[in-house]
N, C-alpha and C positions, 0 to 999 in steps of 0.2 A: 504494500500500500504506500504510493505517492502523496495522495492528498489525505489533508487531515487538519483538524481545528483543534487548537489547546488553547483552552480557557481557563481562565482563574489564576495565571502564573503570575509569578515574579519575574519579569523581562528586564535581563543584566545587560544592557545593551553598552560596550565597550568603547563604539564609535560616537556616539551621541551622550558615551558617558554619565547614564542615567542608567534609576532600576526605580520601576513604574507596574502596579498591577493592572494587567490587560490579556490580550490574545492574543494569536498568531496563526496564519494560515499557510496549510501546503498544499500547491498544488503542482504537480508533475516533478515532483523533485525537486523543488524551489521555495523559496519561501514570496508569497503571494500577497499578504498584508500582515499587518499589524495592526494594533490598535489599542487604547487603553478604555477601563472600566469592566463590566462583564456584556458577556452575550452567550446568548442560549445556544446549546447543544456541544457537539464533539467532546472532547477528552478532556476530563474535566482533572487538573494539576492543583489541587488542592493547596496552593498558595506558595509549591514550590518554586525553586528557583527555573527557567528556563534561561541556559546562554550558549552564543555559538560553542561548537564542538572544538576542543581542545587540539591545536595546531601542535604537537611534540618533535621541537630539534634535536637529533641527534641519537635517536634511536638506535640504538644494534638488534639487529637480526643475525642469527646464526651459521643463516643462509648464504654462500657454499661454506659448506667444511665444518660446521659444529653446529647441527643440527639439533644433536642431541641438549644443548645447553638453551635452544630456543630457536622454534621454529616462526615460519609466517602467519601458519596456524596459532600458532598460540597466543606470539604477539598479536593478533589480530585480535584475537577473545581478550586477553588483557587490557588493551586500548581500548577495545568497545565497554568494558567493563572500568574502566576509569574517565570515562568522558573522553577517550582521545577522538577524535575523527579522522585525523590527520598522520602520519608518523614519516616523518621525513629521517630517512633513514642512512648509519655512516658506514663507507666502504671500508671501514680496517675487520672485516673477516678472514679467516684462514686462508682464501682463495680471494686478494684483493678487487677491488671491482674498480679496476684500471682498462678495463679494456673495454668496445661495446660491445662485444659478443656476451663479455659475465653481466654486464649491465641489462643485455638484453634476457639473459638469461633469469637475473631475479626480480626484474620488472614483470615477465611471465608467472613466475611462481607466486610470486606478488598478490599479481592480479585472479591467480588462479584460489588460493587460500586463503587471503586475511580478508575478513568482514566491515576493514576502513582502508580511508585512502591509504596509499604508500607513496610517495616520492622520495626518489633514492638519489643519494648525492655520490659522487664520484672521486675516487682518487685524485689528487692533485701531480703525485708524481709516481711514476713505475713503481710497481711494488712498494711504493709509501716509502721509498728508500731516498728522497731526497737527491737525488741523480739525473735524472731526466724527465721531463714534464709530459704529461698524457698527454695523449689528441683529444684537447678540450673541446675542440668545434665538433668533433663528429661525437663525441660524449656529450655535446649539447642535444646535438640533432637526436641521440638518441632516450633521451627525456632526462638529464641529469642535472638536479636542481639548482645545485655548486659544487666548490671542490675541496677537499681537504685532504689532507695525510692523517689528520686524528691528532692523536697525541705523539705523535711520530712527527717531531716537530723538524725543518731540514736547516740542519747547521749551515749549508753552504747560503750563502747571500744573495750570490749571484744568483743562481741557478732561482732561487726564489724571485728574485726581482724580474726573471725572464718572465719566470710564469706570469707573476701579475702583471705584466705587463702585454703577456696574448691576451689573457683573462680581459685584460681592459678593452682589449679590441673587438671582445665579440659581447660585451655588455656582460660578463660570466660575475658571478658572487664565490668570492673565495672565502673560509670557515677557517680562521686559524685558532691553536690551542697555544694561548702565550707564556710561555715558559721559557726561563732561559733552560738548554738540555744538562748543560753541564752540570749547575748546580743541581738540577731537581733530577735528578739519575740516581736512582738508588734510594730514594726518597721515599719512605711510608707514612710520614708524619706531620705537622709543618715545627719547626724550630721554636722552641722555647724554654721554658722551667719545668714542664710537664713532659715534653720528650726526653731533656735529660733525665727525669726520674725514672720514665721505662724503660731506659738503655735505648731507643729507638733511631734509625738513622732518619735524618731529621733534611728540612729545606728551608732557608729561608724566604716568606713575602716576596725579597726582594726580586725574585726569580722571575716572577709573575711580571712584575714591574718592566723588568728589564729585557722580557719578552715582549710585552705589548709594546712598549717603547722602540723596539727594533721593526717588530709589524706596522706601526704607525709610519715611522719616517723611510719605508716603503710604500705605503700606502700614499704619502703626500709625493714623494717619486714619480710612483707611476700611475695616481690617479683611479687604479681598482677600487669596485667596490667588496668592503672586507665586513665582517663579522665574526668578531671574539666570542669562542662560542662558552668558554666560563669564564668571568672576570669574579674571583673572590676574596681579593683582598684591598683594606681602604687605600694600601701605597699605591695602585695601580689606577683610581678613580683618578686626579687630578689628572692622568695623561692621558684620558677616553676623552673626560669635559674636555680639554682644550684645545683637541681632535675636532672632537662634533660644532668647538664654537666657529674650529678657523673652516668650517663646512665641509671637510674631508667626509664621503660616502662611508660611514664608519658607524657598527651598531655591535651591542653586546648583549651578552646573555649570561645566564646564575643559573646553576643548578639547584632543585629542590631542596637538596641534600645539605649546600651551603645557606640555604635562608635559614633550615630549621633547625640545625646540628650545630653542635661547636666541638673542639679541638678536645673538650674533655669528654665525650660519650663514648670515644676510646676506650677507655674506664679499663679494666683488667685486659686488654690486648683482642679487644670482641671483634674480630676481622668484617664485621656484616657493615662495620663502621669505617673500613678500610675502603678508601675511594681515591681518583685521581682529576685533579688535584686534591692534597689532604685536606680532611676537615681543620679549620680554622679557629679561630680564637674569635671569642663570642664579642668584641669592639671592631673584629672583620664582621660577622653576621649582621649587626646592628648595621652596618654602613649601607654594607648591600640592600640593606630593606629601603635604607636612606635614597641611597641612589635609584631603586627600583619609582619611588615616589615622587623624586626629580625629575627623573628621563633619561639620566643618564643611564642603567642600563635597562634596556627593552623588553628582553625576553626573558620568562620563567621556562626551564625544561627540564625534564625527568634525568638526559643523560643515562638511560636504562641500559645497565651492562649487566647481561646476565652471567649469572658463573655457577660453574656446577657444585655439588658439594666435597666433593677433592680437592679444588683448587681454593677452595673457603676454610677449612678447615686444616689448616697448617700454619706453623709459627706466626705470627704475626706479621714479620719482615717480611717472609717466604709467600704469603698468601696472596693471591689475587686482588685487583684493583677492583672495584665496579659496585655496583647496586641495581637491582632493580629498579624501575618505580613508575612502572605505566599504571596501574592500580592504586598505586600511594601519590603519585601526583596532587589531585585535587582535594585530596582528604588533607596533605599536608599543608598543601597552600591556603586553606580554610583557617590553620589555625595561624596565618596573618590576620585572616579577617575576625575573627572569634579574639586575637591578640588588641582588635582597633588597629592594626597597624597599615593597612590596604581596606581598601572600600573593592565590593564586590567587580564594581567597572572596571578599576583600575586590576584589579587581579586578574581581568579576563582580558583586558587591552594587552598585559603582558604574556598570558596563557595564549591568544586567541588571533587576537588582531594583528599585532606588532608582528610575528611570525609568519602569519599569511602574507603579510605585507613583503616583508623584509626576502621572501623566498616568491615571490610571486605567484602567490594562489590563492583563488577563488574564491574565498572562506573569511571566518572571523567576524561576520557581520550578521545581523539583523537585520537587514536592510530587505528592503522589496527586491527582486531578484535575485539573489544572494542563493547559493545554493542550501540545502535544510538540512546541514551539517549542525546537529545539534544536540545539548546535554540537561536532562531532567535529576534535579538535584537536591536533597532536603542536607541546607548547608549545617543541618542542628543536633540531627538523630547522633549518640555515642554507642563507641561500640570499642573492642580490643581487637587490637587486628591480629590476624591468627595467619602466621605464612605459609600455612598447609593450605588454606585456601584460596592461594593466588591464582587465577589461571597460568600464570607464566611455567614453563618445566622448571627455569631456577628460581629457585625461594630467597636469592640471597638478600632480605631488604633488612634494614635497621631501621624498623618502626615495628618487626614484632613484640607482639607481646605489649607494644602501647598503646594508651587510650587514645583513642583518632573521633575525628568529630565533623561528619559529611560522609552521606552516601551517595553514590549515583545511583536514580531510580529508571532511567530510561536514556540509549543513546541512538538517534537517527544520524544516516548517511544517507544523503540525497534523497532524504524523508522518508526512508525504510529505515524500520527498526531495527537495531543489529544488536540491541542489548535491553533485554526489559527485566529489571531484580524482581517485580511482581512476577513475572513466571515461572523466575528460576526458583523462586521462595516456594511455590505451588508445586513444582517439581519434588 
């Protein structure tokens, strides 16, 4: 079913930056109108929240080569089950998606599995090895959102300056991870009083810093358009602002993981809490919220790395980078809003809007035409989150076993329903 009427909701509308009780209509896969007040008949939302569907940068899929750690299948159930619509997807898998043949290949499986969009972004260079730069234009032509190496960050200058510099010529968006490599190599922690107490091999801040700082006066170079895809620490803020004031094409993004966590839920060596970059020091968290408020940075994203339980369950140092969190995304981003500290819009303008934008897709609005990419939500109900129940195959999140507060009650793509909690609760 394409068409469909929801009445009685709470309308988060990101763009117009309002939340207004009204309704909304679909019709062929669209959204058709809106409006505020009531009107009789269709799907009556019982005063929940309705906002576009969740745009998620940076997603990993498994897809070629570790399957077993997370499929499209299942990312797909996860997304639809955390409000995603969207999951713009990163090429650092076992089998890099440098080429258009692998691109064509998991754009197919993609499209053949998962129950939300997919746009999948594309290696920046050969096997992510910093060496020689892809065939960006024919990785355009063959649907690739942008480009990145990941956290496979390329030491060499040049070779990076080439690239953004083709990039610039065919209008390409490149994704960089700002790190300097040197010092954050070998890095499980970020640097301070509390790393030296775990014996932990540690990073400083300033890494962050002195990587974005590098990507910038590139960017003012040769003019690409870029996107820091984690900025999480406050040393690195004054060099984004002053980026975006001198009008450098230049946007960032925060992981879920760094708005909610800080440097000490570490706590006894709990690897679920072991992420890349490390969780941070709670006067980084604060900032990041700061600057999410400001505009300095745009986007909220999951950053969903799944890991099996082998690679989680080893010394600390030894253990796997990553987290989940297509499923924990909106529950965790609620407790900004449950904290006062984001207003509903503004969490969806960065969840929703900002990303669609920023990667050029169709989505994120409310708007008449707009497609009916969309999330049914009671931002209130509490619950303990239990990680045996996530769809994803890896469980690795660090918010089991916490009190979470927001469920998704219903999620449409292109006004089909691909996730309804009332049937699966019936079930």
């Amino acid at each position: 079913m394409t068409n469909a009427l929801l009445r009685n909701a709470r309308l988060i509308d990101p763009e117009a930056g309002t939340e207004t009780l009204g309704w909304l209509r679909i019709e062929g896969g669209r959204i058709a109108e809106t409006g505020e007040g009531a009107r009789a008949g269709g799907i009556d939302c019982h005063g929940a929240c309705l906002a576009p569907g969740i745009v998620d940068i940076g997603v990993k899929v498994g897809e070629p080569g570790e399957r077993h750690k997370e499929s499209f299948r299942t990312a797909g159930r996860a997304a639809a089950a955390g409000g995603v619509t969207t999951m713009v997807t990163r090429p650092d898998t076992a089998t890099p998606i440098d080429t258009p043949e692998v691109l064509e290949f998991v754009t197919r499986r993609a499209q053949q599995d998962a129950s939300v969009k997919v746009r999948p972004m594309a290696a920046l260079t050969r096997a992510r090895q910093g060496r020689e730069m892809t065939e960006i234009g024919f990785l355009l032509d063959a649907g690739a959102v942008a480009f990145t190496d990941g956290d496979a960050v390329t030491t060499n200058t040049k070779v990076l300056s080439r690239c953004m510099t083709y990039a610039r010529s065919l209008g390409a968006l490149i994704v960089g991870h700002p790190q300097e490599p040197g010092l954050s190599d070998g890095a499980a922690v970020t640097s301070g009083k509390f790393a030296s107490l775990r014996g932990l091999p540690a990073v400083s801040p300033m890494a962050e810093r002195m990587g974005l700082e590098r990507d910038l006066a590139l960017v003012e170079m040769t003019g690409v358009r870029y996107h820091a895809d984690q900025i999480t620490t406050a040393m690195a803020l004054p060099a984004l602002a002053h980026a975006k004031a001198a009008g450098l094409d230049v946007t960032a993004g925060v992981s879920i993981h760094h708005l909610t966590l800080n440097a000490l839920d570490v706590g006894d060596y709990r690897t679920f809490f072991k992420v890349k970059p490390p969780l941070r020091d709670e006067e980084d968290r604060l900032a990041m919220v700061e600057a999410l408020r400001d505009g300095v940075i745009d986007v909220i994203c999951s950053m969903h790395t799944p890991q099996d339980e082998e690679s989680k369950r080893l010394p600390f140092e030894a253990a796997a980078a990553g987290a989940v969190g297509l499923e924990t995304l909106l529950p965790a981003a609620l407790r900004l809003y449950h904290a006062e500290a984001l207003e509903l819009p503004l969490l969806f303008r960065a969840l929703s809007l900002n990303p669609a934008r920023r990667f050029g897709l169709d989505g994120g609005r409310l708007a008449p035409g707009a497609p009916a990419d969309l999330v049914l939500f009671d931002p209130d109900v509490p619950y303990i989150l239990d990680r045996y129940a996530l769809n994803s195959k890896s469980r690795n999140t660090p918010f089991d076993g916490q009190r979470m507060q927001g469920r998704v009650l219903r999620t449409w793509v292109d006004g089909a329903v691909v996730y309804d909690r009332t049937s699966e609760m019936a079930a």
